[in-house]
N, C-alpha and C positions, 0 to 999 in steps of 0.2 A: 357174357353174363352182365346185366345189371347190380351193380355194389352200391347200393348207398351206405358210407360211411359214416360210424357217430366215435368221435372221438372223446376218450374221459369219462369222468363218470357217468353212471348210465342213471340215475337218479332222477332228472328230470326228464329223461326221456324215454324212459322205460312205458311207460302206453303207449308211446310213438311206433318204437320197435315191435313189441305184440301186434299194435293193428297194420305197420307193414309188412308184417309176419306172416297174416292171414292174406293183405291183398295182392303179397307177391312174395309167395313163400323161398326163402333162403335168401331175397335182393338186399334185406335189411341186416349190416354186421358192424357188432359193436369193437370197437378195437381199445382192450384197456391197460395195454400198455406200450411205449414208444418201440420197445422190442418187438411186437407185432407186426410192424409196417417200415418200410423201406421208401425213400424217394429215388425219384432215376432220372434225368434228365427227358423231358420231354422229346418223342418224335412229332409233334404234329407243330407243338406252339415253340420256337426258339425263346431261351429265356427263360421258361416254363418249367415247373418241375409235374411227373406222373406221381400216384401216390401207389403205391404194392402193398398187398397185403397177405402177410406171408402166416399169418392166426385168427381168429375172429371168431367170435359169439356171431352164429347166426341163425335165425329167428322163422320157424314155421307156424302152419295151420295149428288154432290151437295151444297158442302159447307155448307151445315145446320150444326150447333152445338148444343151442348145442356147440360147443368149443370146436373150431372146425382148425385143422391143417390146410393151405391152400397149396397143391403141387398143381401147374405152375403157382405163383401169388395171383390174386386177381387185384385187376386194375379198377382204383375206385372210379365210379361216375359221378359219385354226388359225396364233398366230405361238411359236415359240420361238427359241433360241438362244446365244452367246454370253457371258453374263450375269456370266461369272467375273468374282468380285473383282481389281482390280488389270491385268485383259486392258483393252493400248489401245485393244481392239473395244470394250469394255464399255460406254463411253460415250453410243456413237452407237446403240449394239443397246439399251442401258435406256432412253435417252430415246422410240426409237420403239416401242417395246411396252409404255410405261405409259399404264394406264388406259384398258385398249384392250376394244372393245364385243363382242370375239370370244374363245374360251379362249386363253390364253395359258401354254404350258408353262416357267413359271418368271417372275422377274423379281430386277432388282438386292436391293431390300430381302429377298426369300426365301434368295437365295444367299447375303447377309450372314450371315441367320439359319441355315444350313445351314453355315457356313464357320465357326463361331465353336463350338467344340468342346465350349466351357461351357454351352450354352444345348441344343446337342443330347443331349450326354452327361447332364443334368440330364433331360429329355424321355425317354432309351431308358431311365435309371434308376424315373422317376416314375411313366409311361405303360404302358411295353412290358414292363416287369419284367425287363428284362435286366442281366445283372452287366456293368459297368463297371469300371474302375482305381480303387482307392480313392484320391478325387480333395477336396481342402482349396483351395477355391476363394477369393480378396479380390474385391471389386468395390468397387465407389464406390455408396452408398445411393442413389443418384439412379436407377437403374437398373431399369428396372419393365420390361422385356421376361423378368426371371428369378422364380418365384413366390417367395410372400410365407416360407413356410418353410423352415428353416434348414439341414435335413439330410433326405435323401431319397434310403436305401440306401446305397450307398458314397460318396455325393457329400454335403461340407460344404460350406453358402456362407457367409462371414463379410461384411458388409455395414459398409464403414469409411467414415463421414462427411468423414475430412481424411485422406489417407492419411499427413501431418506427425502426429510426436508420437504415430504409435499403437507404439510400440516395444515396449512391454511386451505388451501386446495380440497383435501379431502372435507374440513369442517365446513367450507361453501358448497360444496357439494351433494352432502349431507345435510344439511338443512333447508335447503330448496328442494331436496326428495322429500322430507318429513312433511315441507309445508306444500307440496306441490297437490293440485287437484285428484291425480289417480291414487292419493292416500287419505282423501277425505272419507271415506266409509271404513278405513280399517283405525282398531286403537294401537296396536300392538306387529311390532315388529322383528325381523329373526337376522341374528347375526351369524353368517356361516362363513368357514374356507366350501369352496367348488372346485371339483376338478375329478376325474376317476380316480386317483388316491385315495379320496375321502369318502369314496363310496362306502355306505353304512355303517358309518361312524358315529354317528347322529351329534358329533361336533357344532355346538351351536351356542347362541344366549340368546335371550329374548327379552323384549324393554318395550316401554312404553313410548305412544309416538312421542308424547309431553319431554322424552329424557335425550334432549337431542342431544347435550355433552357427554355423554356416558355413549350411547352410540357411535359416536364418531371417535370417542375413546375405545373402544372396541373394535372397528375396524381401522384403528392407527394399530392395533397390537397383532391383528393377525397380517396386515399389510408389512411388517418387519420381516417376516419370513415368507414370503413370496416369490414364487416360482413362476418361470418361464409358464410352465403346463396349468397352473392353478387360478384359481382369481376368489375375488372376497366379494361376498353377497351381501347385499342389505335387501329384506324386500320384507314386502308386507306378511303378518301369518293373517291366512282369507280364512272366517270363522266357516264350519257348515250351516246351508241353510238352517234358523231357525222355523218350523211350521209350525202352526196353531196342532194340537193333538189334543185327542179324547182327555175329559179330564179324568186326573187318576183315582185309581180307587184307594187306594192311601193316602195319605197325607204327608207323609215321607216327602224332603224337599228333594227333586230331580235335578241332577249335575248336567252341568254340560259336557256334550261329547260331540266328538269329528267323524266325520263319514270320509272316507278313501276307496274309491272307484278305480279297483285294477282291471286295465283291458290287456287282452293279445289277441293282436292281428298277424298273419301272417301274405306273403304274396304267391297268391293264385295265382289262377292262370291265367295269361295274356299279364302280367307281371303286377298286376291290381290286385291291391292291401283286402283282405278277406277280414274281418271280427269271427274271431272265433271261439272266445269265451269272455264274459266279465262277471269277476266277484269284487265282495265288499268288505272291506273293515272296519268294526266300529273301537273308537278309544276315548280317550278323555280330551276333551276340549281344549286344554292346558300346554298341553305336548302332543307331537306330528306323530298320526298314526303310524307305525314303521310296518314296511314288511316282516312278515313272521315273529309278529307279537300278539296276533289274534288269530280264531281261525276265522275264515273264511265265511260270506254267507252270500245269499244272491240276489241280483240288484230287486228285480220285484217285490223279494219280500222283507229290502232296505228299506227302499221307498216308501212300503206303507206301514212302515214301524217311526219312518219320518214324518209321517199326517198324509201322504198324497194317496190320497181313498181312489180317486176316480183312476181304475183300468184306462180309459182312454187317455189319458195326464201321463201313468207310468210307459204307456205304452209310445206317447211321443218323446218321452226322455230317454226311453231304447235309441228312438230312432235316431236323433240329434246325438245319441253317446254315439250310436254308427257312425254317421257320418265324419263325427268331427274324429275318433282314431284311426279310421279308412284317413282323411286327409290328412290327420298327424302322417302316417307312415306315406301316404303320398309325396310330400313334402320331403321328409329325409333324405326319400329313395331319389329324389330331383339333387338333391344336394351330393348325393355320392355318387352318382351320376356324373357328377363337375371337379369328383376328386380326381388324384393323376393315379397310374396302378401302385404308385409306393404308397400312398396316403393310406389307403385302401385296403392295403396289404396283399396283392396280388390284383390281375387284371380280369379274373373272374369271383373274385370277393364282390359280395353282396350281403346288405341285410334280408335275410329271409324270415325271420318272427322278432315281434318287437314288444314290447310292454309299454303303454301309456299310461301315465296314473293321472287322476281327475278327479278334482274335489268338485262337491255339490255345493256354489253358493247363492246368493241373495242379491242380485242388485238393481234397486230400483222397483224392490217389489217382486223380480221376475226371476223365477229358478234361472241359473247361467252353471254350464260348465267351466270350470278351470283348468287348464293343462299344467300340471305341476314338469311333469320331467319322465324320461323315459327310459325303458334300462333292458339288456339284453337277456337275462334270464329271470330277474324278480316275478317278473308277472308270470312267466311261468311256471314256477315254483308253485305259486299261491292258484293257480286256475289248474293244475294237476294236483294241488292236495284238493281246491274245494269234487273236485270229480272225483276223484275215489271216495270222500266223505259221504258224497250223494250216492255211489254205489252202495256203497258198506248197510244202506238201509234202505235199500231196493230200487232207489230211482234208477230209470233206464239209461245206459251209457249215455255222456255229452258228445257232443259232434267234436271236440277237441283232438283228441286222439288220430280221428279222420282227417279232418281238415290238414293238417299237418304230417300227415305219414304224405297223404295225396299229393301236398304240393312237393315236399322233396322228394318222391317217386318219378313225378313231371319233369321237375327239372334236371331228375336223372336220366331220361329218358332222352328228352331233348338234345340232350348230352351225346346219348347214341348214338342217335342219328346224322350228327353232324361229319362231314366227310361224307359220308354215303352214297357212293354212285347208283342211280335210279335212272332206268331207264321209261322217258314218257312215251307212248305211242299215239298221236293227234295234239296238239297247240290247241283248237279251239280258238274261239274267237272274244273279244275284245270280253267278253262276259267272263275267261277265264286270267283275265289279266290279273287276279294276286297268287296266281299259283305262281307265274317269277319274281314275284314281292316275298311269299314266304320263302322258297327255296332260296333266297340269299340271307332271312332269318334265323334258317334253321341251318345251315351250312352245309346244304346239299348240291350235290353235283350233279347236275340234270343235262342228261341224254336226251337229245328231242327226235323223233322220228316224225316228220310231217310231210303233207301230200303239197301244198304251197310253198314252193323253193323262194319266196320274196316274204312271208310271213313276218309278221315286224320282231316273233321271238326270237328269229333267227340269231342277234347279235344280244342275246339276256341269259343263254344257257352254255353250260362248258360245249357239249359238242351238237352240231346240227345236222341232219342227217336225212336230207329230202328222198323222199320217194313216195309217188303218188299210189294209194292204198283205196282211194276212191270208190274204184269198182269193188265193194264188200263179198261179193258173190264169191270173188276167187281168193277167202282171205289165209285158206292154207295155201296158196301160192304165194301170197303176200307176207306170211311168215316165214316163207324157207327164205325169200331177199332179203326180209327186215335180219335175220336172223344173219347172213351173208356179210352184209353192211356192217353191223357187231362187229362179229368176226375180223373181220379185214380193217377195222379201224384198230383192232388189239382190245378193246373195252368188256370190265368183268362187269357187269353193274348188279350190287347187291339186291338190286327188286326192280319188278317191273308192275306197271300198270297204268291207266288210262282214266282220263277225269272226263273227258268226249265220248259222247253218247255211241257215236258210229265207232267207234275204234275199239269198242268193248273186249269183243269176239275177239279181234285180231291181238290184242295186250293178252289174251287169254293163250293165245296158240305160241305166242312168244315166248311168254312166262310156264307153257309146258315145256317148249323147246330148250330155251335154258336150263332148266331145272329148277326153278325158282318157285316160290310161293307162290300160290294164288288157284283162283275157283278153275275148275277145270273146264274148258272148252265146251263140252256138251250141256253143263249146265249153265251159263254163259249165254249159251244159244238157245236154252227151252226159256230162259226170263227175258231176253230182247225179241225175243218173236212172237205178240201179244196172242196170238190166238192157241199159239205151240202152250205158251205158261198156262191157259185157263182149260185146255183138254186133259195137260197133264197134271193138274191139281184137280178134275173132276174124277182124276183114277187113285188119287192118295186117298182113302176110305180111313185108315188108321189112324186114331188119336179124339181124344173127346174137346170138343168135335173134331174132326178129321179137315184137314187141309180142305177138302174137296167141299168141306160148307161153306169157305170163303170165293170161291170161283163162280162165275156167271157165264150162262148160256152164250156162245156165239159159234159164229160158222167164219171161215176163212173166204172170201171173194178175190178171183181172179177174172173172171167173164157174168156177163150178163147172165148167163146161164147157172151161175153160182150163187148171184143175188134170189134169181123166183126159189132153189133149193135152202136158199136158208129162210126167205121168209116162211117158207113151211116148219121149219123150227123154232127159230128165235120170234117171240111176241116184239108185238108194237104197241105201245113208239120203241125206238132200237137207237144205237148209237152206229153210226157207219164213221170206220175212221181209218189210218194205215197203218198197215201191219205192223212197220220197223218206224211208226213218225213219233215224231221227238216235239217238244214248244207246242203241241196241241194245234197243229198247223192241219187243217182236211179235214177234223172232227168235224158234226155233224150231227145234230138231233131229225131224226125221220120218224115223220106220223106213219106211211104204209111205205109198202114196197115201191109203187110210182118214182117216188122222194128219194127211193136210195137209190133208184136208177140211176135216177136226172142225176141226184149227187156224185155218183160212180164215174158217169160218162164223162163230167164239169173236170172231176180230178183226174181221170186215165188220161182224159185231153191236154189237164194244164200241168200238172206235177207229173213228167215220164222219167229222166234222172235228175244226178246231183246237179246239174247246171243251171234246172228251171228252179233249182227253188236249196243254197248249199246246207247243208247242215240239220237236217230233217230226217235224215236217215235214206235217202232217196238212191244212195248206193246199194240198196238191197232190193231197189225194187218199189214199183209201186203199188203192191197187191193193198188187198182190205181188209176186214172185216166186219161183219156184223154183230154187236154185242144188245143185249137187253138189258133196256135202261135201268137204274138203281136210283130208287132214290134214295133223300139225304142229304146229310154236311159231308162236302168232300177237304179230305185231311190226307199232309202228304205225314208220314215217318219216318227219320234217318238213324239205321240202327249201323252199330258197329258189331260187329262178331267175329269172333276168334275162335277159328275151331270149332262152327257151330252152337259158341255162348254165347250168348246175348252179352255184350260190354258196355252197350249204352246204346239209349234210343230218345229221341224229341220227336215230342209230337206236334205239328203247327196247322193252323185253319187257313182254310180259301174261302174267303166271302164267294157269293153267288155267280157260276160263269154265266158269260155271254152268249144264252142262251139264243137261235140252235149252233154257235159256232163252239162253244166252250172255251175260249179265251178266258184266262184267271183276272178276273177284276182286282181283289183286294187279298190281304191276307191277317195275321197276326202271331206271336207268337209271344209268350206261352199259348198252350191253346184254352180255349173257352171252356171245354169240356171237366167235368168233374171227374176225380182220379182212377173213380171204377173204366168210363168208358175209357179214357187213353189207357190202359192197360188193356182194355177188349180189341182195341187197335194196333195196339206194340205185340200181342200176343198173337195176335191173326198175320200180323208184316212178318212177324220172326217166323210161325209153321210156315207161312209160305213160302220165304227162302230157304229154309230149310229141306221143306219136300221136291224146290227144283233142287237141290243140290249145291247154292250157296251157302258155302259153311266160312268163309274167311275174306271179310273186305265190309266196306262202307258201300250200304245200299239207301236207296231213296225209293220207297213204298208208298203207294197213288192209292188210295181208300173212299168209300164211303161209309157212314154209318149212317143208320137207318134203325127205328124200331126195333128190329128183326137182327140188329148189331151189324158184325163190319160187311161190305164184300168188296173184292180186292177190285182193283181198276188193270192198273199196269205193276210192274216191277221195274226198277231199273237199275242194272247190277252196276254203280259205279256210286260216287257221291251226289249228294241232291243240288239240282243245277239251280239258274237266277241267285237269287239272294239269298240262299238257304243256309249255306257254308256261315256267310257272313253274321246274319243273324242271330244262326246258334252259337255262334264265339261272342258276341256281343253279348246274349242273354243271358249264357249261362256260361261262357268261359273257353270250353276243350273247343278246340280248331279239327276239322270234318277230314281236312287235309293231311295233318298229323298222323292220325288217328290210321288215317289209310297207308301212308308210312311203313307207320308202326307195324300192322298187322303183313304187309306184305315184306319186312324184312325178318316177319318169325315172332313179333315181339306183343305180347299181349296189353294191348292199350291201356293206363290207367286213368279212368274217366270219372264222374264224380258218382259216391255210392244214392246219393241224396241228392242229387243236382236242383237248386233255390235257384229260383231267377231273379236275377239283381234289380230287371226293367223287365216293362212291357212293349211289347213295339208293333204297332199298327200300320198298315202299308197298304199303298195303292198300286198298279200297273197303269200307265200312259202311251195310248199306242197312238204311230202317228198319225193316222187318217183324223184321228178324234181331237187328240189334243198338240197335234205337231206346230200349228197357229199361235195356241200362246207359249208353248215353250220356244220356238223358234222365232219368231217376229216379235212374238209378244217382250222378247227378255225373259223367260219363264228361267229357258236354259243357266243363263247367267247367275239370276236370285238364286237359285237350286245349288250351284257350285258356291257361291257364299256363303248360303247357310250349313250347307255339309263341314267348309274348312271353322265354321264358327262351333259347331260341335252340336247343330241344332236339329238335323234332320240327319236322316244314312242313307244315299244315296249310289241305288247299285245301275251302271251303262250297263244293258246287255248287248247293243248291236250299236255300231257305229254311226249308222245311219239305218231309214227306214228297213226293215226286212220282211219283203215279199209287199204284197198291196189288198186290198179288199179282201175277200174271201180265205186267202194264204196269208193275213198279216200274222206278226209276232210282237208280243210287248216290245217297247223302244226302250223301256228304262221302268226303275221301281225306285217311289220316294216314298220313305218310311218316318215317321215320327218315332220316339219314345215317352215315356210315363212310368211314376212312380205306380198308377194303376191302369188295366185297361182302358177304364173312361177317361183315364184322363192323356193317354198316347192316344185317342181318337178322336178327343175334340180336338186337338194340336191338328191332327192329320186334317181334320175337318176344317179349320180353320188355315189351313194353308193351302190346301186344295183351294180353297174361294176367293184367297188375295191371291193366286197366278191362275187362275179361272182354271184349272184341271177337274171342276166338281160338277166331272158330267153324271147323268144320272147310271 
């Protein structure tokens, strides 16, 4: 079972648990007392403790709850919770989530360090590059959680051995801040103790810059009682912007007031800080707006209560509030990172939801954010009440709830799978090289079955296990060895399955043979058999419209004698291409039957098997078919299904092939299409796996749309090959590979309900006859690998060298740009295509 854990009071998290209630009914259980759960000494991590849980509130469809008994306990996967400094919960919720052998979203020592204002606001200054209060910081020398140098952007740290007897010290110190340059725009300054003790205490004074004796009288008297853990702030109070505003209709003098900008981000998936809510508070000018001392309201409709009329104005201050709490939490997460697992409080302690607060000021004219300080449940206190307030009068639930059930469900999952024996059937070639990148990610144990005994995977997976599977024809023969080989090595492996095209079949006949998850063999074989998928989708009639509306015309070619019989059915022009080919390798646009002769005769002669040409599918044979052309934008789809539900589906575009060979020039993704048609696309992919009888795994669906909506091309029951996997975890987060995991160990993927694309990404294909000169002589290759490690392009090798030549070529490689928008990921592409000369027409 899945357990995500919430320990403590359920008050802030109670939306959290309701919406993972719904997306994965009984995973989410509240444990609200220490009597509820047991520790046990870890079996996997030495050192480590399990968390048991022997009571628990857990959460269905629907909001129902329900006190549950657990015979056995279940074992958490994911625990967080109540962790605030100084909460009576704090206690019993720190002590049972240290050092615990499952992720853990937070713990007491992180929240110290997130609750101590000097240590963060030093971090968003240092890391994140963000402006800060010009802030003249004491500590005590003893203090090594703060770096070693002195000043860093607006923050000074002064490092006092005795805080007795430094008087003069402090008074020179103090007045070279007052009089210094970063306090020339503010009048008025704030005297505080720092440190998570004095979280919301609102312990302070405040003085004028003009009162430098009185100041520095004030931090001599809080520097008397100074603690190893604390330190004393001086730092500027930064007004909120003032803006020009309508004049009033009163006459009534208007008071000054403060603006506070609470954000919560949390980290997504691929471990990247997500924004997931921000509200606002307004107060009196005079005194720092605190948490929960107003209610809530939201930033658009702050803003233009602030004078910023212009939409476009408020809508770049979003954007800039994005980015800059995305790298607030980026930054932190670098920095615990480089804690050791004590600091941390266990070795899988992390921050998972963060709050940044951020004033809106003025300088130089120019709106600027300010990063005040950050803290572990404040912000969400205050972005769960302003959601419910927005409910309570109809607005439509905020993405909050979701964002946050989804990423601790992910990192529960992830959880799972770790340890997991999986057994792979086919390596594939250099184009599948992050599948042993992830599998050491995610801490899987991978079984290789491969036909090449020298394969470079051989020494990157637990066990190897050559046997050559080549000839597909005989692959229940190939399964009772594969199957032997198991056996005789002693290995259970919880799932089985195949990312290689040719090896589909045979992962299928395996994964029935063990008894394992997975599509069943026959169906398997009607979607790799391109002519078998489009006959038996012209017999599915059932459903509006019916499967069989997405299928096109064609005939199966085996003899010259099968060509003149289909061109009696199939209209021209026709696509002539092979049955079982994979990389679009033999495709072929034909005016009449003549052309698909010649074309038949060109490929019976040069493609016989796997030897003339590997990895094409050529182990099944080199038969044909004839299909009638379609036109349209061709678009691939990669859905996830579980059980025959759709889990998640992206849709991505193929610029124009290379017409008549059909080679993919370019690509993009998101796609171009507005959201009716990619639904007319995801919904035509899904009936058709469905009606062969894929009901469970990650497919890759080959489409056109046209006028007349989709019609199908190919299917191909595995994940979507080249750069597709990659892509979609870039754009939008869930990894294709996971995903497939997931669903063949039994486990219903949890993918994003709303999936936003963070970037746009536009991509070309480079193949070598065309452009092997300037990637190869030219330096092309070299530029390409630099700008990849500089973060500037994505760069996917599909073959190592050329594969196949003229007529059989295959892309060599796909160099991709990104963008905040599409135009603007294709001028990039555009313009990097033209300094390594790849911008053939």
């Amino acid at each position: 079972d899945m357990t995500v854990c919430i320990l403590g009071s359920p008050t802030v998290f109670l939306p959290v648990l309701l919406e993972g209630g719904t997306r994965c009914p009984g995973a989410m259980v509240l444990c609200l007392s220490p009597t509820w759960a047991s520790r046990v000494p870890s079996e996997t991590s030495p050192g480590s403790w399990s968390l048991l849980l022997s009571r628990g509130i857990s959460f269905k469809v629907g909001g129902h709850s329900t006190l549950e008994t657990f015979v056995p306990p279940r074992r958490a996967n994911y625990v967080t919770g109540t962790f605030t400094a100084g909460d009576p919960e704090g206690g019993w919720v720190g002590e049972l989530a240290c050092d615990l052998d499952c992720p853990t979203g937070g713990s007491v020592p992180l929240t110290h360090r997130l609750e101590d204002p000097l240590v963060t606001r030093w971090v968003l200054a240092a890391r994140a590059n963000l402006p800060v209060p010009p802030t003249l910081a004491f500590v005590l020398g003893a203090r090594g959680d703060l770096p070693a140098e002195p000043e860093v952007g607006r923050v000074r740290l002064v490092r006092l051995e005795n805080p007795q007897g430094q008087e003069s010290l402090v008074q020179e110190e103090v007045g070279a801040f007052l009089r210094g340059t970063a306090m020339e725009p503010y009048s008025q300054v704030v005297v505080r103790p720092a440190g998570w003790r004095w979280r919301g205490t609102g312990t302070r004074s405040t003085h004028r810059k003009e009162e430098g004796a009185a100041v520095a009288q004030a931090v001599g008297a809080w520097l008397r009682g100074l603690t190893e853990e604390d330190s004393v702030l001086l730092e500027a109070m930064v007004p909120t912007a003032r803006l020009p505003v309508p004049p009033p209709r009163s006459p009534a003098p208007r008071l000054p007031v403060a603006l506070r900008i609470c954000t919560l981000v949390c980290r997504s998936w691929g471990d990247r800080p997500q924004l997931c809510q921000v509200a606002c508070a307004v107060g009196r000018a005079e005194s720092p707006v605190r948490h929960g001392a107003a209610l809530p309201q939201g930033l658009d409709s702050s803003l233009q209560q602030w004078g910023v009329v212009a939409s476009s104005q408020r809508q770049a201050l979003a954007t800039r509030l994005r980015e800059a709490t995305e790298a607030a939490m980026a930054a932190l997460l670098a920095t615990e990172a480089e804690l050791s697992p004590e600091q941390r409080g266990g070795t899988r302690a992390r921050t998972d939801i963060l709050g940044v607060d951020f004033l809106l000021a003025c300088v130089d004219d120019a709106l600027e954010l300010v990063a005040l300080a950050t803290n572990s449940q404040r912000c969400l206190e205050t972005c769960v009440l302003a959601e419910a307030m927005g409910r309570a009068v109809g607005e439509p639930p905020g993405d909050l709830p979701r964002l946050l059930a989804e990423a601790m469900l992910h990192r529960a999952q992830c959880h799972l799978v770790e340890g997991k024996d999986i057994l792979l059937i086919g390596a594939g070639g250099v184009s599948k090289s992050f599948v042993w990148e992830a599998a050491r990610e995610y801490g899987l144990r991978i079984h290789l079955v491969e036909s090449d005994p020298e394969h470079f995977a051989a020494g990157l997976v637990q066990t190897f296990l050559p046997y050559d599977s080549r000839e597909h024809r005989r692959d229940e023969e190939h399964a009772e060895r594969v199957l032997e080989l198991v056996r005789s090595r002693g290995l259970r492996p919880h799932a089985c399955l195949s990312y290689w095209d040719d090896c589909v079949v045979l992962a299928a006949l395996v994964c029935q043979g063990l008894g394992l998850r997975g599509c069943s063999p026959a169906a398997v074989r009607v979607a790799k058999q391109k002519s078998r998928t489009h006959e038996h989708l012209q017999r599915c009639r059932r459903g509006r419209p019916p499967p069989a509306a997405f299928a096109v015309p064609c005939r199966r070619l085996q003899s010259h004698g099968d060509v003149e019989r289909a061109a009696g059915t199939v209209p021209f022009p026709a696509v002539a291409k092979l049955e079982f080919g994979a990389g679009a390798v033999g495709v072929r646009l034909v005016e009449d039957a003549g052309q698909c002769h010649a074309h038949a005769a060109r490929l019976w002669r040069d493609l016989r098997d796997d030897d003339d040409h590997p990895g094409i599918g050529l182990g099944w044979g080199n038969a044909m078919l004839l299909m009638e052309y379609v036109p349209g934008t061709e678009h691939d789809v990669d859905l996830v299904v579980f059980d025959g539900r759709l889990m998640g589906a992206w849709v991505s575009d193929n610029g124009p092939t290379r017409v008549p060979a059909f080679l993919e020039t370019a690509a993009c993704l998101p796609s171009c299409l507005p959201a009716d048609r990619q639904a007319q696309l995801v919904r035509a992919a899904l009936q058709c796996c469905r009606a062969c009888g894929l009901r469970d795994g990650v497919f890759n669906v080959e489409l056109k749309l046209g006028p007349g909506g989709p019609r199908l091309l190919e299917i191909n029951p595995r994940m979507g090959g080249f750069y597709l996997r990659d892509w979609i975890r870039e754009v939008y987060g869930p990894d294709l590979l996971l995903a497939a995991v997931l669903v063949a160990l039994g486990v219903p993927p949890v993918l994003p309900a709303r999936p936003a694309p963070r970037a746009h990404l536009a991509g070309v294909m480079c193949l070598g006859s065309e452009h092997g000169a300037a990637l190869g002589g030219g330096g092309g290759m070299e530029a390409l690998r630099e700008l990849q490690d500089r973060g500037l392009i994505r760069l996917n090798r599909l073959f190592e060298e050329v594969a196949g030549d003229g007529e059989y070529e295959e892309p060599l490689l796909s160099v991709a740009c990104d963008g905040a928008t599409r135009a603007e990921a294709c001028v990039r592409l555009l313009g990097l295509c033209q300094a390594l000369g790849i911008d053939s027409p």
